[in-house]
N, C-alpha and C positions, 0 to 999 in steps of 0.2 A: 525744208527743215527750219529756215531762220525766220518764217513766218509764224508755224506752230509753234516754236522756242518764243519768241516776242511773245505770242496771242497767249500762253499760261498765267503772264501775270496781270494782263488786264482785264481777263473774265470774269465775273463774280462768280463766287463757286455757292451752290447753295447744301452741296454736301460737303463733310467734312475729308472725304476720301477721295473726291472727285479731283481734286488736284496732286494728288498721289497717283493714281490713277496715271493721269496726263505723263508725270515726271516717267513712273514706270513705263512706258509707252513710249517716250523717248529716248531714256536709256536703252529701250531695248534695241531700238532702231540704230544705235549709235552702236552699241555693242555692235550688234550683228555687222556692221557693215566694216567695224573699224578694229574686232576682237582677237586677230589676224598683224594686223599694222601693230598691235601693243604689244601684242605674245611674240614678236620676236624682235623687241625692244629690249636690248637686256638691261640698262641704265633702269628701264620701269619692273622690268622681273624681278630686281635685287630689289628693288625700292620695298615693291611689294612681297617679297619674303621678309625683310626687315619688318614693316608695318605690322606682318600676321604675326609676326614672332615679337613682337611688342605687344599687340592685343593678346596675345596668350597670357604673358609674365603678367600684363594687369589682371587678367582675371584670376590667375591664381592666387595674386595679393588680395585681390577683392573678396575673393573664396578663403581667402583662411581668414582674413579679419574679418569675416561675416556680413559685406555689404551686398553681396547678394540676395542673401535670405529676408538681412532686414528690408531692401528695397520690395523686393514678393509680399512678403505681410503687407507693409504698407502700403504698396497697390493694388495688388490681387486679393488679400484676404481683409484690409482693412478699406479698402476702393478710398484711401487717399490720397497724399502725395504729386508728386509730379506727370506721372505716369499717366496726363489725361487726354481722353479721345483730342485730337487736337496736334499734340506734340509730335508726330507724322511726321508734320509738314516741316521741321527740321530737316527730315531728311532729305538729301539733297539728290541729284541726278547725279551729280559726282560720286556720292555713300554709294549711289544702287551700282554704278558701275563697279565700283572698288570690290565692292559684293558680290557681284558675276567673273569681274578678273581672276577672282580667289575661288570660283567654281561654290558659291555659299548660296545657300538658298533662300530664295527671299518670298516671306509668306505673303498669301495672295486676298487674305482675308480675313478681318477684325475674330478675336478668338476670345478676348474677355471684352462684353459690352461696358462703355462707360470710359475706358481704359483708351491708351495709345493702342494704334492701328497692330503694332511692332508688340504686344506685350500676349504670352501667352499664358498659362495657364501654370507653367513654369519658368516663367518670370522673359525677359527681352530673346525675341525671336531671332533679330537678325548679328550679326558677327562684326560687320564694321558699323558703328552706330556715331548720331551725330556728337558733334562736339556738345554741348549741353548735357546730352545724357551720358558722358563719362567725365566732364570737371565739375559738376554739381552736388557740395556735395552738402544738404539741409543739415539742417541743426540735428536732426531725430542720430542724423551718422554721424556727425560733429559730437556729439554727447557719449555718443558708442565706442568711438576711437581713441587708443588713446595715445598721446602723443605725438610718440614716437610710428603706431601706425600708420596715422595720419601723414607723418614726412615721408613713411614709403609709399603708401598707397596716391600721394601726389605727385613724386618722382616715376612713379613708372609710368602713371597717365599721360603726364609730363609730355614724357617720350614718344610715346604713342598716339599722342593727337600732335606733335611736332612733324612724327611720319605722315600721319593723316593727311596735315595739311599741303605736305609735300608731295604728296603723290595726289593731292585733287587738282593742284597748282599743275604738276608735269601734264596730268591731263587736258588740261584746261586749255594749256600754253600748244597743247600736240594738238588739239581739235583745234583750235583758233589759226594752225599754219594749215591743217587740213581741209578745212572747211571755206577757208579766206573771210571767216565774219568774226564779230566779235562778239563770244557767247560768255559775256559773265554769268545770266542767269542762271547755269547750272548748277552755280553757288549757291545760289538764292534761296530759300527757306520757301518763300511764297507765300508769306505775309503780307498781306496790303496795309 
């Protein structure tokens, strides 16, 4: 494991998936062997009931102030925005796991070309997503919002990438005593 975890980020990748690809592939290996050791973790159960019950409240805030919809135009039907092949690699081995603890499905193949790996045809595919694609919020939304919006729909985010962060960190801290090495890269985006 700590050899292919290292060998991710010195590869050049010359696809843009290919190191998705990789992450997926070691989450999965990680799951499988360790999905067991978390689920009867209750300190990580509750984390992660909290977290899913924090990413709901956002999206329903998201969903009445219409940042949903406007993000989908601006992606998918205007192929704008932030939303581009690329933004993937955000996601981390941590997100996939977070995504599999929660039994959440995670798509296995680009659905709108041009576009993030994660983006479908009705706007972001997967449930726990990275930090960037829920604090970010462009002028196009900044202009949409108004005010008072805006203070809720960054208060609940708020929250929800405070759990996020916490439950990649419990992760992280539990594989690092399980495994006896030190695997920041899970974190890691995969940017060079």
């Amino acid at each position: 494991m700590k050899g292919r975890l290292k060998g991710i980020f010195t590869i050049g990748f010359s696809d843009p998936e290919e190191i998705l690809r990789r992450k997926l592939e070691i989450a999965e290996e990680l799951y499988e062997n360790w999905r067991e050791y978390f689920a009867s973790d209750s300190t990580f159960s509750s984390l992660l009931l909290e977290y899913e019950s924090a990413v709901r409240k956002a999206n329903e805030v998201m969903e009445e102030i219409k940042s949903f919809e406007e993000c989908y135009i601006c992606s998918v039907e205007e192929r704008k925005g932030c939303c581009k092949t690329g933004l993937e690699n955000e996601v981390t081995i941590n997100i996939i796991l977070i995504n599999k603890f929660l039994n959440k499905e995670i798509p296995r193949k680009r659905e709108v070309p041009g576009r993030c790996f994660f983006v479908g045809e009705r706007g972001c595919k997967i449930f726990a997503r990275p930090y960037l694609c829920r604090e970010f919020f462009c002028r196009r939304l900044q202009e949409k919002f108004k005010p008072e919006e805006y203070v809720k729909v960054t208060n609940v985010v708020a929250k929800e990438l405070t759990l996020l962060y916490q439950a990649c960190e419990y992760i992280k801290k539990n594989l690092e005593f399980l495994l006896g090495e030190f695997i920041m890269e899970i974190d890691l985006t995969g940017y060079s």
